[in-house]
Biopython code that builds the backbone (N, CA, C, O; Angstrom):
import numpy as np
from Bio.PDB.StructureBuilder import StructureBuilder

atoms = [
    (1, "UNK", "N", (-8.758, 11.725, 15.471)),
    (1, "UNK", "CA", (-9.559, 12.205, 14.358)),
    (1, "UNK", "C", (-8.687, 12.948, 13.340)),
    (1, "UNK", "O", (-8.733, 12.666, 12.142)),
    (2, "UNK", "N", (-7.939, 13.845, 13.809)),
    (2, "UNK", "CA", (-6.782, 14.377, 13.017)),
    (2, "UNK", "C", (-6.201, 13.509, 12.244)),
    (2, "UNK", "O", (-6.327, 13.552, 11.020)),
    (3, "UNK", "N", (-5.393, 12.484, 12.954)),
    (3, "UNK", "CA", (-4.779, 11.620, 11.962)),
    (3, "UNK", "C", (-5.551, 10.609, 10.751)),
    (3, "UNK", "O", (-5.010, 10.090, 9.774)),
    (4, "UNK", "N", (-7.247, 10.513, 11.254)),
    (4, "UNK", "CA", (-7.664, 9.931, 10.165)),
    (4, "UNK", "C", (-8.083, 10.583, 9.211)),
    (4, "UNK", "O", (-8.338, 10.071, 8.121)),
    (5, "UNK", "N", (-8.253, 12.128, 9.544)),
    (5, "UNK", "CA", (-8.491, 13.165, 8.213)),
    (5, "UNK", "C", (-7.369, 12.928, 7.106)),
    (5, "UNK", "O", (-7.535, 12.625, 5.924)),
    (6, "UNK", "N", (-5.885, 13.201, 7.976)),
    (6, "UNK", "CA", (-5.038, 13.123, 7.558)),
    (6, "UNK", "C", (-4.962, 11.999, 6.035)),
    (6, "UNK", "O", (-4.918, 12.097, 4.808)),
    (7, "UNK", "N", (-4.982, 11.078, 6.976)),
    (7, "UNK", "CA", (-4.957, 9.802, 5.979)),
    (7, "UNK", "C", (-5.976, 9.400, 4.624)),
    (7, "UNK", "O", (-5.881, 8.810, 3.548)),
    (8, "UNK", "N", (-6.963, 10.100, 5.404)),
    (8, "UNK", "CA", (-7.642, 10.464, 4.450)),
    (8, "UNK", "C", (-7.737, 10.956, 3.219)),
    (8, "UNK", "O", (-8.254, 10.371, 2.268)),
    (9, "UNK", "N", (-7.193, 12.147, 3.204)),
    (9, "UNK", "CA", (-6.761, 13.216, 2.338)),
    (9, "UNK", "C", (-5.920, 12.892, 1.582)),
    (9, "UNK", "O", (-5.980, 13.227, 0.399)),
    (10, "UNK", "N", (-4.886, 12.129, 2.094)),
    (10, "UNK", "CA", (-3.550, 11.772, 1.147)),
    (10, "UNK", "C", (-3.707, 10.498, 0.300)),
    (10, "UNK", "O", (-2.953, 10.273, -0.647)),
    (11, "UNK", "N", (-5.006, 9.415, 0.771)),
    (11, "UNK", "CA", (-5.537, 8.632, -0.094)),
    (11, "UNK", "C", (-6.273, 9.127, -1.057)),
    (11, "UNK", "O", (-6.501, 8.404, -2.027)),
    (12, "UNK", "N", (-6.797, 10.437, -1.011)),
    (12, "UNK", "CA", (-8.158, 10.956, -2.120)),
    (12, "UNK", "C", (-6.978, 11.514, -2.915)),
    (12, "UNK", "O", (-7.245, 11.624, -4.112)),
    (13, "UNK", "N", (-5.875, 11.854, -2.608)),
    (13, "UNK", "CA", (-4.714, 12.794, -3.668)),
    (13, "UNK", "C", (-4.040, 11.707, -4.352)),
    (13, "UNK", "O", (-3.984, 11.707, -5.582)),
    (14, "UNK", "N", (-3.511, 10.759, -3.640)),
    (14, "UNK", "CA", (-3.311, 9.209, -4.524)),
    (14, "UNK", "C", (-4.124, 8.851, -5.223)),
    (14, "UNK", "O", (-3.588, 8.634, -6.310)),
    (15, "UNK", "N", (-5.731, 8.528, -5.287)),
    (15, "UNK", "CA", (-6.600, 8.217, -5.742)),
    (15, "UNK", "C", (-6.452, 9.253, -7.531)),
    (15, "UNK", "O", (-6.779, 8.839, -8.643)),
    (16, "UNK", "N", (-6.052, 10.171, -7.285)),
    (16, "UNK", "CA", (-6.662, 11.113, -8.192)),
    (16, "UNK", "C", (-5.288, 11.237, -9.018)),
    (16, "UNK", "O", (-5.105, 11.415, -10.222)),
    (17, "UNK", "N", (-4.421, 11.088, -7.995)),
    (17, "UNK", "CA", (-3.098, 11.015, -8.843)),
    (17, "UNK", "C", (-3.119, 9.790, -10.022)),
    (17, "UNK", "O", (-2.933, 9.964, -11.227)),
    (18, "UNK", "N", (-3.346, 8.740, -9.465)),
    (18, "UNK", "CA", (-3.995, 7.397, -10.320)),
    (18, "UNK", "C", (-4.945, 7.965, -11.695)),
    (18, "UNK", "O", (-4.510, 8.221, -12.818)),
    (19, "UNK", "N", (-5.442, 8.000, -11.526)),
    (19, "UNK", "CA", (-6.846, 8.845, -12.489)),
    (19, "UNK", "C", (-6.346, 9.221, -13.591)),
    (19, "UNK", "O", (-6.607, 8.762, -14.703)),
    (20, "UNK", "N", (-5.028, 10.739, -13.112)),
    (20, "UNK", "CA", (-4.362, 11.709, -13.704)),
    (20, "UNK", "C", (-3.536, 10.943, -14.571)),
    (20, "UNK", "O", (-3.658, 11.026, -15.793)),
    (21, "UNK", "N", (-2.597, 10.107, -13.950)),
    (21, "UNK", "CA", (-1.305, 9.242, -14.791)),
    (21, "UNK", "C", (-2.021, 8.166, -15.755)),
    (21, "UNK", "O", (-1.482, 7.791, -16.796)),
    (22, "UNK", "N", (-3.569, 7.594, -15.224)),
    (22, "UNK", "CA", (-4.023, 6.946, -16.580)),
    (22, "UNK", "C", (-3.973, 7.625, -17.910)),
    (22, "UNK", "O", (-3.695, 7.207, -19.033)),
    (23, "UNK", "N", (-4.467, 9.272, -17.267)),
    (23, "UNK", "CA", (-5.522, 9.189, -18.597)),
    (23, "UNK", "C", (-4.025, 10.315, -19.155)),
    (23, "UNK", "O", (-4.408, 10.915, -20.159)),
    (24, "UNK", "N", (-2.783, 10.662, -18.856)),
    (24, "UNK", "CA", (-1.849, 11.037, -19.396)),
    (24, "UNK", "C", (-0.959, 9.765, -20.298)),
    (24, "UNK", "O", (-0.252, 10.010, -21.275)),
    (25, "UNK", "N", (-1.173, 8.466, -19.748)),
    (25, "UNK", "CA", (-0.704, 7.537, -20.249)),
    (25, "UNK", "C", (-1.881, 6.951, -21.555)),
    (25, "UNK", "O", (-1.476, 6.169, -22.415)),
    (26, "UNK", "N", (-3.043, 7.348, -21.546)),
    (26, "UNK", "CA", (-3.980, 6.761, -22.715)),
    (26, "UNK", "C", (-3.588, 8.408, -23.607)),
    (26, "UNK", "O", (-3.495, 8.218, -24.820)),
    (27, "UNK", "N", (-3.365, 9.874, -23.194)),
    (27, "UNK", "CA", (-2.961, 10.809, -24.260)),
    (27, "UNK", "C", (-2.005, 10.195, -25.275)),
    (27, "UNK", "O", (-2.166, 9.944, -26.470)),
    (28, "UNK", "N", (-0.653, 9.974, -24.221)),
    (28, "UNK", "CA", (0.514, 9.514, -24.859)),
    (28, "UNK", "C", (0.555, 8.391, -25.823)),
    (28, "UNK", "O", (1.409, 8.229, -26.695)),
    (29, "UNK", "N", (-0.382, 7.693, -25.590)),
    (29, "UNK", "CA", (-0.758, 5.812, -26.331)),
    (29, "UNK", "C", (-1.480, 6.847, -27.875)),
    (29, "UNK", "O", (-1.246, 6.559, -29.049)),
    (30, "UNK", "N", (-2.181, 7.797, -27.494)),
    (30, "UNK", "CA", (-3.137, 8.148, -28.964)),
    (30, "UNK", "C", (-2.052, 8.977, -29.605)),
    (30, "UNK", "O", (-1.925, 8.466, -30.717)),
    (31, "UNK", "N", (-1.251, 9.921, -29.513)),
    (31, "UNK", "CA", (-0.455, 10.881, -29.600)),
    (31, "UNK", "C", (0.751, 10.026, -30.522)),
    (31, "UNK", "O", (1.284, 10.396, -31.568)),
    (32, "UNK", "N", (0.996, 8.653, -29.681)),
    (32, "UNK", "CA", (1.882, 7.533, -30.452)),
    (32, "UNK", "C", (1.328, 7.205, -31.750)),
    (32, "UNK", "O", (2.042, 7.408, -32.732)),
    (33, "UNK", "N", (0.004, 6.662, -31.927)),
    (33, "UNK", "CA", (-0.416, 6.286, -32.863)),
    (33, "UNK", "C", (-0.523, 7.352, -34.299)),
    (33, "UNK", "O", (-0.188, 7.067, -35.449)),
    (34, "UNK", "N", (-1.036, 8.498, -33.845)),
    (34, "UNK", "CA", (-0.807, 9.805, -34.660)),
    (34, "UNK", "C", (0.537, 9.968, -34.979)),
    (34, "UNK", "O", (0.728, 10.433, -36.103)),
    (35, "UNK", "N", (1.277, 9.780, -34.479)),
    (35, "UNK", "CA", (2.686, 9.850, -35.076)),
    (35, "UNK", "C", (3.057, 8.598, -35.735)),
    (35, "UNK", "O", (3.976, 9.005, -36.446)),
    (36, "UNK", "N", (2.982, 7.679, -35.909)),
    (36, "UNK", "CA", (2.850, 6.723, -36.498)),
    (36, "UNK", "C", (2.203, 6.729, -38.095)),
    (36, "UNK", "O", (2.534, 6.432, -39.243)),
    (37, "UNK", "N", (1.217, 7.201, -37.442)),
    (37, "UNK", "CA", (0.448, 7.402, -38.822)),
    (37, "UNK", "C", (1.012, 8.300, -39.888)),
    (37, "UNK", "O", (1.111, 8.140, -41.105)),
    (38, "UNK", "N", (1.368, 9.332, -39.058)),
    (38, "UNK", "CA", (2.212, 10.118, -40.090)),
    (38, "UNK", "C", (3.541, 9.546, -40.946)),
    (38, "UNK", "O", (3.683, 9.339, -42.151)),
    (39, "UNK", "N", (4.470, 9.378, -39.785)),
    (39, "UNK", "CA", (5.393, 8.686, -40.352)),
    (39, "UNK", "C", (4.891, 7.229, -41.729)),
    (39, "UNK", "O", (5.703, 7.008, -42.627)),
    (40, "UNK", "N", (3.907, 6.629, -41.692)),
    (40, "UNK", "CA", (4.186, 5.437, -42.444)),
    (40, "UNK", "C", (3.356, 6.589, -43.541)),
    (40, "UNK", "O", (2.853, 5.963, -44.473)),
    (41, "UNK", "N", (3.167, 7.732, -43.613)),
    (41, "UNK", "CA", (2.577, 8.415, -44.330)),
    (41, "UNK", "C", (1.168, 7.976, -45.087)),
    (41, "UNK", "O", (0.855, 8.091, -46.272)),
    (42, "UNK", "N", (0.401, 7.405, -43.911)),
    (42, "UNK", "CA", (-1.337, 7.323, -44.327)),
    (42, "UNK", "C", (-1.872, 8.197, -44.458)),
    (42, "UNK", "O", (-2.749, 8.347, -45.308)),
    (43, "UNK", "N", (-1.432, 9.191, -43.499)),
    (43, "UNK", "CA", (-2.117, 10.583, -43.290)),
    (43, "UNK", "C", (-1.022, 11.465, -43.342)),
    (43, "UNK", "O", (0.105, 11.114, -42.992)),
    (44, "UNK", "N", (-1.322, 12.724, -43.808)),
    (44, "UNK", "CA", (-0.204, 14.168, -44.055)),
    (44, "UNK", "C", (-1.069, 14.610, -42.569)),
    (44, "UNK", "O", (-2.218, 14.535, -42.136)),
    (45, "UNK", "N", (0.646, 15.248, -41.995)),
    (45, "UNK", "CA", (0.478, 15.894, -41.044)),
    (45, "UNK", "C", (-0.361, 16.970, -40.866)),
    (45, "UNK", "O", (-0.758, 17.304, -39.750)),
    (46, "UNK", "N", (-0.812, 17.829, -42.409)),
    (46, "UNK", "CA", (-2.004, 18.823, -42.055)),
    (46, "UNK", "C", (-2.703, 18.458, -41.501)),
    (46, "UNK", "O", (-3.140, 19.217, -40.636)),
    (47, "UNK", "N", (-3.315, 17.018, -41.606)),
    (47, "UNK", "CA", (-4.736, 16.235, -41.665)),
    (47, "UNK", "C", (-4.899, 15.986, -39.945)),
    (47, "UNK", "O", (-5.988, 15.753, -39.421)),
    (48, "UNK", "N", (-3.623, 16.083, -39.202)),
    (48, "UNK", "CA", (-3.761, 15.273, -37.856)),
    (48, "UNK", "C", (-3.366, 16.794, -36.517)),
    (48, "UNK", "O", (-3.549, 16.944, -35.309)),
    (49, "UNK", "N", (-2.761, 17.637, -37.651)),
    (49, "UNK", "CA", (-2.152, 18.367, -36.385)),
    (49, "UNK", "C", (-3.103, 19.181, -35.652)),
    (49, "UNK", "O", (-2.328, 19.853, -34.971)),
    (50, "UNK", "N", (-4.495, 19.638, -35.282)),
    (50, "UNK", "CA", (-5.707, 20.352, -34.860)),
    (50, "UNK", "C", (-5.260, 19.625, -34.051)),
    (50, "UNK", "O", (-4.530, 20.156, -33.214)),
    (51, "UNK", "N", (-5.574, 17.629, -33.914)),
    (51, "UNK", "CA", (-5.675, 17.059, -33.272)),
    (51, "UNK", "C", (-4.766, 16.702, -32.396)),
    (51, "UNK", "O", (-5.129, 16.517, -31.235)),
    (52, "UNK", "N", (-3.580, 16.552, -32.713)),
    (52, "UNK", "CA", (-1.911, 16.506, -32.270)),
    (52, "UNK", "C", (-1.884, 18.002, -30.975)),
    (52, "UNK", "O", (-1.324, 17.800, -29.897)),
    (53, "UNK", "N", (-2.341, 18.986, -31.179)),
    (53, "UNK", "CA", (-2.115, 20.103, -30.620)),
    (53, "UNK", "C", (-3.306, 20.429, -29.486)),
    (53, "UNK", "O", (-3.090, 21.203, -28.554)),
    (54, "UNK", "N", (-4.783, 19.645, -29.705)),
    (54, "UNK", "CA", (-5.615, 19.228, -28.803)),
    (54, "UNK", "C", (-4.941, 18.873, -27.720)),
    (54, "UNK", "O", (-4.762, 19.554, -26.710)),
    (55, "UNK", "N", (-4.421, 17.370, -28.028)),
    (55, "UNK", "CA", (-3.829, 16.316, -27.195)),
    (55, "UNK", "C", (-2.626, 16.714, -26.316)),
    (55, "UNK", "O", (-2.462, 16.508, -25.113)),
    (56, "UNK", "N", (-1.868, 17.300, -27.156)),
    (56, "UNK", "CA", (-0.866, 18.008, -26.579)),
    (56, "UNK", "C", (-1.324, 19.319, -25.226)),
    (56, "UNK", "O", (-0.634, 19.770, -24.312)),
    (57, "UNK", "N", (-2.191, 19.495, -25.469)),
    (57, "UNK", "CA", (-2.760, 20.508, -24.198)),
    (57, "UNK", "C", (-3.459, 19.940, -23.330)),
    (57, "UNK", "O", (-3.445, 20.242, -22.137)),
    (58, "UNK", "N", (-4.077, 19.145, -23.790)),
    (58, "UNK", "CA", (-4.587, 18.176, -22.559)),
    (58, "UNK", "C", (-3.522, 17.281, -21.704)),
    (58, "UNK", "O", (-3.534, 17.061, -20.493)),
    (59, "UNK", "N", (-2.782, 16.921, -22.495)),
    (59, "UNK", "CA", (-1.382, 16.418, -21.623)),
    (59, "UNK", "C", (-1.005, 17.578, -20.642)),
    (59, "UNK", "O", (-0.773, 17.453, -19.439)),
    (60, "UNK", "N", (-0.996, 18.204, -21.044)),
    (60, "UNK", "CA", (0.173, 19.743, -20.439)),
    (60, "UNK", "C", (-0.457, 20.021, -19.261)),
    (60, "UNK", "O", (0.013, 20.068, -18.125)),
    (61, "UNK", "N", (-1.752, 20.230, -19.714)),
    (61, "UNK", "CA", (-3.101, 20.375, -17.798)),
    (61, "UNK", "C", (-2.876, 19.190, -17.295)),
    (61, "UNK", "O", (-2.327, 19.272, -16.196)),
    (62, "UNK", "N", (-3.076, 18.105, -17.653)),
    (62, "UNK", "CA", (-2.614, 17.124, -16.792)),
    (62, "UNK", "C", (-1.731, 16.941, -15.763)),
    (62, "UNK", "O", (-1.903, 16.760, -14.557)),
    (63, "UNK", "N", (-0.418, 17.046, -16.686)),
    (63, "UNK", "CA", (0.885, 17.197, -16.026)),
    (63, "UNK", "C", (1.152, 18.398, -15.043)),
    (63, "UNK", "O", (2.100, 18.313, -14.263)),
    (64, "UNK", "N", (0.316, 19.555, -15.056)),
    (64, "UNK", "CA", (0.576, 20.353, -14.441)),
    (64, "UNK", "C", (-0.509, 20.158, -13.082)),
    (64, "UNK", "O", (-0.348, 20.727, -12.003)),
    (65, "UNK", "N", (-1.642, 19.216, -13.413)),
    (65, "UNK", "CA", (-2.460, 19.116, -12.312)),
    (65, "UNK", "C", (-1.841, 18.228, -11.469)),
    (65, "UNK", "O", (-1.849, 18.421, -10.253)),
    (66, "UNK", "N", (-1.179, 17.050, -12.085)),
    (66, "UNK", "CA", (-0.591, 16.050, -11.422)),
    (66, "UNK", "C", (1.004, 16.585, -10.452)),
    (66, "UNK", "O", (1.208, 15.932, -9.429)),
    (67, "UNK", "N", (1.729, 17.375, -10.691)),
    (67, "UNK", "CA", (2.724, 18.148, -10.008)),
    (67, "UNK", "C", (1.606, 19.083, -8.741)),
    (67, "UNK", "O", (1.926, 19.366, -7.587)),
    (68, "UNK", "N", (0.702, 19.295, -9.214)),
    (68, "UNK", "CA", (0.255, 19.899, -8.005)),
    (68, "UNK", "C", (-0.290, 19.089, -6.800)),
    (68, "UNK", "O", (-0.097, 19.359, -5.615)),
    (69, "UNK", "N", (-0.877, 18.236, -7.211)),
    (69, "UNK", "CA", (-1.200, 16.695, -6.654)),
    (69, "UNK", "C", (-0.093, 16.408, -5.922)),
    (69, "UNK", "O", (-0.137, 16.547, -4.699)),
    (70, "UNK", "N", (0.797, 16.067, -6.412)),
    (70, "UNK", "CA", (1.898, 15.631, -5.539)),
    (70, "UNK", "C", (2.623, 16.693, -4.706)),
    (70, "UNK", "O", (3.510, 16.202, -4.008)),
    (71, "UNK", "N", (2.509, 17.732, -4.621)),
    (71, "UNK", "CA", (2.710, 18.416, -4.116)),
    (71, "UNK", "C", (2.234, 18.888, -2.500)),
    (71, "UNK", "O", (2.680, 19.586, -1.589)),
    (72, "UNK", "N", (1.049, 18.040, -2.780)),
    (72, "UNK", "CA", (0.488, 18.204, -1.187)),
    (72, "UNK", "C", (0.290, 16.503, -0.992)),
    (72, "UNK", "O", (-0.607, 16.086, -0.258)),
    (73, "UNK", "N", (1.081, 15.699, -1.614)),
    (73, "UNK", "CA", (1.440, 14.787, -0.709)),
    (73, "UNK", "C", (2.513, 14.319, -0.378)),
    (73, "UNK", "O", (3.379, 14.183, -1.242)),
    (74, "UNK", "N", (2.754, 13.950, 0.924)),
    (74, "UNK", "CA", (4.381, 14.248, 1.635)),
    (74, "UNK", "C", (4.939, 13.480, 0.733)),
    (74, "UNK", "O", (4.495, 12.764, -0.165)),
    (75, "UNK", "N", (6.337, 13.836, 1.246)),
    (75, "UNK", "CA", (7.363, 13.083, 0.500)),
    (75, "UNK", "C", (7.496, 11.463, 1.740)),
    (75, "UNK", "O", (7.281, 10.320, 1.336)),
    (76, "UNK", "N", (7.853, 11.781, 3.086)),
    (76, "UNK", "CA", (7.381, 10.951, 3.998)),
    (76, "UNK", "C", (6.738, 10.684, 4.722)),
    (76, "UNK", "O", (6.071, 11.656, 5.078)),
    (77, "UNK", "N", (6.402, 9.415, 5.458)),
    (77, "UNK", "CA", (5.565, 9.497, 6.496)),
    (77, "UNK", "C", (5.694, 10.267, 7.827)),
    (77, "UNK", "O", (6.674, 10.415, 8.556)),
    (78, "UNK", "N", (4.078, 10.839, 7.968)),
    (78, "UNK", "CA", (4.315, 11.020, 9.260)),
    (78, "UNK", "C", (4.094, 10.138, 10.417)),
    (78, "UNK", "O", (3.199, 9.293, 10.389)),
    (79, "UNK", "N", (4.962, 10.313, 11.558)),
    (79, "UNK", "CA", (4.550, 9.694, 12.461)),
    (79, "UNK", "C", (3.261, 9.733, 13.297)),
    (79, "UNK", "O", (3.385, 10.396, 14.327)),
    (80, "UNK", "N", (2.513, 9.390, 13.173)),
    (80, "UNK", "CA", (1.027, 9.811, 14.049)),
    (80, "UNK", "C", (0.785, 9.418, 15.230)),
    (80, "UNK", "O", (0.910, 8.280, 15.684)),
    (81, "UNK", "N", (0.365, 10.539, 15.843)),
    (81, "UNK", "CA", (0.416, 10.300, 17.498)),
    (81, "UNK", "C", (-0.552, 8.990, 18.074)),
    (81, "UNK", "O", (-1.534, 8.648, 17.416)),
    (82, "UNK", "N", (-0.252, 8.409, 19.139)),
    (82, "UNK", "CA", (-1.305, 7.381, 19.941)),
    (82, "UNK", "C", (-2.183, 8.301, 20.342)),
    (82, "UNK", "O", (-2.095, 9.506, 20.106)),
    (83, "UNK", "N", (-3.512, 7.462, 21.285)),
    (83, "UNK", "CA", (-4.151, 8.182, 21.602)),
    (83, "UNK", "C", (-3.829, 8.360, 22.945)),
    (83, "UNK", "O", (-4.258, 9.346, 23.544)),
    (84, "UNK", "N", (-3.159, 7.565, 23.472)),
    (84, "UNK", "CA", (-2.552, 7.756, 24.964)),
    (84, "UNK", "C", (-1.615, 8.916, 25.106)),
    (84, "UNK", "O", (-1.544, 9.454, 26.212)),
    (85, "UNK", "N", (-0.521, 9.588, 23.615)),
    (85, "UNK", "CA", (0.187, 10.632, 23.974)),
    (85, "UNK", "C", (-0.677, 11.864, 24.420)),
    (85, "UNK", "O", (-0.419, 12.704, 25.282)),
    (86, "UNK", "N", (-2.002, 11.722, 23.429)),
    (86, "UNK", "CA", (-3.121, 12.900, 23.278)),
    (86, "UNK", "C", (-3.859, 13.346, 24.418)),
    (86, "UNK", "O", (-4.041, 14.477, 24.869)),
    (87, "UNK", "N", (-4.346, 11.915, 24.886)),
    (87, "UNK", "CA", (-4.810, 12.257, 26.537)),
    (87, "UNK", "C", (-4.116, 12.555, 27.513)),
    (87, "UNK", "O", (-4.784, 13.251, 28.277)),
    (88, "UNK", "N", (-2.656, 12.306, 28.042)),
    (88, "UNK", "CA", (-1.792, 12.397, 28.550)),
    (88, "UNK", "C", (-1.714, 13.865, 29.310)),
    (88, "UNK", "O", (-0.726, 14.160, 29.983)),
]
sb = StructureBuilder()
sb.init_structure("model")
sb.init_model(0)
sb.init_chain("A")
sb.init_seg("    ")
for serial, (resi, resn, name, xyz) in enumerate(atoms, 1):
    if name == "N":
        sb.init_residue(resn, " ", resi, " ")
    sb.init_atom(name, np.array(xyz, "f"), 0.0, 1.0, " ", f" {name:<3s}", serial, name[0])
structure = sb.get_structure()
């Protein structure tokens, strides 16, 4: 039972890690385009930066949720006991 908590747990932190790196990778995709925009000069940077500095903080929680995420999942596997060592 231990080991299937185990396994458990480290799939729901993968799961979420997934989640995290999408939606840091759809910040970065909008964050691109805003800079873009600026540069071909459609829009003056007054016009975008509220929004630029939004985005930019929502990245930052991200990234800092996602380091914590990984943080409680191993770096390797563990070996998990049989059930024959347990009864033994």
């Amino acid at each position: 039972m231990v080991n299937e908590e185990m396994d458990s747990t480290t799939k729901s932190y993968r799961h979420d890690l997934v989640i995290i790196t999408d939606a840091i990778e759809d910040i970065n995709y909008r964050l691109e385009r805003l800079y873009d925009v600026i540069e071909t000069g459609k829009l003056n940077l007054d016009d975008v930066v509220v929004r630029i500095r939004e985005l930019q903080r929502q990245q930052q929680g991200l990234q800092a949720k996602r380091v914590e995420i990984e943080s409680h999942i191993p770096d390797r596997k563990v070996e998990l006991a049989d059930i024959g060592t347990i009864s033994y």
